[in-house]
C-alpha positions in Angstrom: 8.4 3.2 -5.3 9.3 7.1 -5.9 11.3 6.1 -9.0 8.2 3.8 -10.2 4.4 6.0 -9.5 5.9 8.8 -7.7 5.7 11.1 -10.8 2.6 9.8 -11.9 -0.9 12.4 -12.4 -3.0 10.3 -11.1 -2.8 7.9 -7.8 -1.7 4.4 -8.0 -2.0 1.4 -5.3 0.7 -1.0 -5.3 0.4 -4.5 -3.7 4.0 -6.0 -2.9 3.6 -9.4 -2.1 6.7 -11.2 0.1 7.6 -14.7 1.4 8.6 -15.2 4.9 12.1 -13.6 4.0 10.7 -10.4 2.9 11.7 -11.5 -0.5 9.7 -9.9 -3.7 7.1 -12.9 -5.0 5.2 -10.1 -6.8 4.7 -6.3 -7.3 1.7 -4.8 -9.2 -0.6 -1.6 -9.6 -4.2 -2.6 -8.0 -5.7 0.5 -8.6 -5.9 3.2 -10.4 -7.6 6.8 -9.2 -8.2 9.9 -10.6 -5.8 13.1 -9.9 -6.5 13.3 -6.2 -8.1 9.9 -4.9 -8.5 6.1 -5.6 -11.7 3.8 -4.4 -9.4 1.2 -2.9 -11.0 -2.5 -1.4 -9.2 -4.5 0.6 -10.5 -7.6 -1.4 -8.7 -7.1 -4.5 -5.4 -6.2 -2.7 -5.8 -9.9 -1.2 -7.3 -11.7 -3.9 -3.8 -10.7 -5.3 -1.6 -11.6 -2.3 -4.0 -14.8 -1.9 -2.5 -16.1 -5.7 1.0 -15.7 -4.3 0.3 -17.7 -1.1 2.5 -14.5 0.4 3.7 -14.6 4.0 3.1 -10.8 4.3 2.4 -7.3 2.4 3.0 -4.1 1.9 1.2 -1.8 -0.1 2.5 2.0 -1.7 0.9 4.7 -3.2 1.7 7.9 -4.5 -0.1 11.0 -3.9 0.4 13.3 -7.0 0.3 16.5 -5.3 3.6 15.5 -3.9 2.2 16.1 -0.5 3.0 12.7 1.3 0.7 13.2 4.4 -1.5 11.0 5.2 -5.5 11.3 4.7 -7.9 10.4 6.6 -9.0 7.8 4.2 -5.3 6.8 4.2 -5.0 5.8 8.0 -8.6 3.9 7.4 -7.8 1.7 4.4 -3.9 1.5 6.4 -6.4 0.1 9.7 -9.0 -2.1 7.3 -5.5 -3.8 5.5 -4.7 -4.8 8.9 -8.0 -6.4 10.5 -8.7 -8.0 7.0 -4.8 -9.7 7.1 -5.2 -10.8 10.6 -8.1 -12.8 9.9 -6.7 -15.0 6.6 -2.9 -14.8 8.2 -1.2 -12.2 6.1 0.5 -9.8 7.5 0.7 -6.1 6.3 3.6 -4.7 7.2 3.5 -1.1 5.9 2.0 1.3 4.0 4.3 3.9 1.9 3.0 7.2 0.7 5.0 8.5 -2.0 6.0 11.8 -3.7 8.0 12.5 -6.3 10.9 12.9 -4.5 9.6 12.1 -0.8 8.0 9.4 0.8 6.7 8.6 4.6 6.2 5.2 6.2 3.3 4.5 8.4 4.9 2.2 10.4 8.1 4.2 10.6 6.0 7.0 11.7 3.8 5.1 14.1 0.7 6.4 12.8 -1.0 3.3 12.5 -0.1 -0.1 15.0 1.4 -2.5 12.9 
């Protein structure tokens, strides 16, 4: 994900959309945001995994101050993407935030319960 939004000027929302292997069905920009944030819903990142009949998700963005902690609104959408999964059975599984040359993993971190 660095190599692919992690330069970009403005943030991106990637929806990754795997089987029950893990394996890539599908990988594409939901949103698009201006230079420092992105109106994200929850609805259009599973309308997407919904076409794919995926197993599970994971979702990336890139933050293009190359700062990769999380925001506030980061940890929200991270806890909405979970509740919303739960209740039509798929799973996310992670949530990257990406630099240019860094990234950090919410669920490698632990800041969100997976």
């Amino acid at each position: 994900m660095i190599d692919k939004i992690g330069d970009s000027k403005q943030e991106l929302l990637v929806c990754v959309c795997l089987d029950t292997k893990n394996q890539v069905l599908s990988e594409k920009v939901i949103f698009k945001g201006t230079l420092n944030s992105a109106t994200v819903h929850p609805r259009e990142i599973f309308k997407h995994a919904l076409n794919f009949s995926c197993a599970r998700i994971l979702v990336a963005h890139n933050h293009p101050s190359g700062n990769v902690e999380p925001s506030e609104n980061d940890i929200q959408l991270t806890k909405r993407l979970i509740n919303a999964g739960k209740m039509i059975g798929i799973e996310l599984i992670d949530h990257v935030i990406v630099g240019s040359e860094v990234y950090l993993s919410l669920a490698e971190e632990k800041i969100v319960e997976f």
